[in-house]
N, C-alpha and C positions, 0 to 999 in steps of 0.2 A: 585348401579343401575344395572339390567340386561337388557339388549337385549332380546324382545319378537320378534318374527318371527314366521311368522304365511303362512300354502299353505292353500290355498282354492282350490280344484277339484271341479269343475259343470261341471256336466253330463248333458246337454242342454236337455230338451223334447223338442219333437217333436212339429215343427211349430211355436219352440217359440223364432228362433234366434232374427229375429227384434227386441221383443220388452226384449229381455235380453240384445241385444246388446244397443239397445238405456237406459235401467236401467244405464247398467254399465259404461256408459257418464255422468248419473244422479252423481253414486254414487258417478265416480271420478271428478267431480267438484264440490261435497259438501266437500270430502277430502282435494282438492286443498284450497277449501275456507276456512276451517274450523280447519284442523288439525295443529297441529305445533310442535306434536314429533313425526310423522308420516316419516319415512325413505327412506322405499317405499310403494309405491300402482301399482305394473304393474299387466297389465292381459296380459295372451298367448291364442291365438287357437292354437289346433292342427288342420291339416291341411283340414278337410272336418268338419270343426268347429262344430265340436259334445260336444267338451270338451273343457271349458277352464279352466285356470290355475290362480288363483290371487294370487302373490307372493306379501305379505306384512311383514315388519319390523316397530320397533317402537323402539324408544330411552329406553324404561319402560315400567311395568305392568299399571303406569298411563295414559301414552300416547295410550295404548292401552285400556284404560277404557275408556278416552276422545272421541280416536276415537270409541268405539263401541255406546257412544251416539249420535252421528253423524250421523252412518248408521245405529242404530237397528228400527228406525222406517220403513226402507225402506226391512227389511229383511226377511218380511213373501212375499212383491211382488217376491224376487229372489229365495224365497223358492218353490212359484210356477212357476216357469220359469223352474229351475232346482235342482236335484237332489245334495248337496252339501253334501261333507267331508271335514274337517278342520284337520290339521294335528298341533303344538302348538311345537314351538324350545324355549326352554328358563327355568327361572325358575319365573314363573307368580306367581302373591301375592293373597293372601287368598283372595282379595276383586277381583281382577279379576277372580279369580278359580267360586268364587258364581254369582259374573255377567254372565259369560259363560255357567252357569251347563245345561241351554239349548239346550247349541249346541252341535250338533252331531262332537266331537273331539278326538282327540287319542292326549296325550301328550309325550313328547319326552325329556327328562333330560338333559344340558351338559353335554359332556364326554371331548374331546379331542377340544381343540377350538385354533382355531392359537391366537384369540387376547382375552385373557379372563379378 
């Protein structure tokens, strides 16, 4: 079993904190409700809230299929809020690699990992 770890960067557009901020309430209590190999789900602003940061973790490539059916319905609304990069730590499973092929991602291989 690998450890998927996943950053999300949103570039916020303009005029659209409210209701990105209020999505990303949405997103993470359907997380809360819903996921159950889900690690973490935090979000960061920087500090004149232009950009935030969703740093999420998953037990697996499964837990991370599970949770993208949870939020892919809600991910063309955050698509229009803001401008989103995915960055992908781990080594994801063929069925999550074809889930994903849509999103705009850079993947990253283990190298050095204190607990591998």
């Amino acid at each position: 079993m690998s450890h998927i770890t996943v950053r999300a960067r949103c570039v916020v557009h303009p005029d659209a904190l409210a209701p990105f901020k209020a999505l990303v309430h949405q997103l993470s209590a359907l997380v809360r409700a819903h996921d159950h190999g889900t690690l973490r789900y935090d979000w960061y602003f920087n500090e004149d809230e232009t950009v935030c940061v969703l740093i999420e973790a998953y037990e697996s490539s499964e837990a991370t299929l599970a949770h993208l059916g949870v939020v892919a319905p809600h991910l063309g609304a955050l698509f229009a809020l803001c401008d989103v990069d995915f960055e992908v730590y781990g080594t994801p499973s063929p069925d999550l690699l074809a889930a994903s092929a849509s999103l705009p991602k850079r993947l990253f291989a283990p190298f050095e990992l204190l607990r591998g």
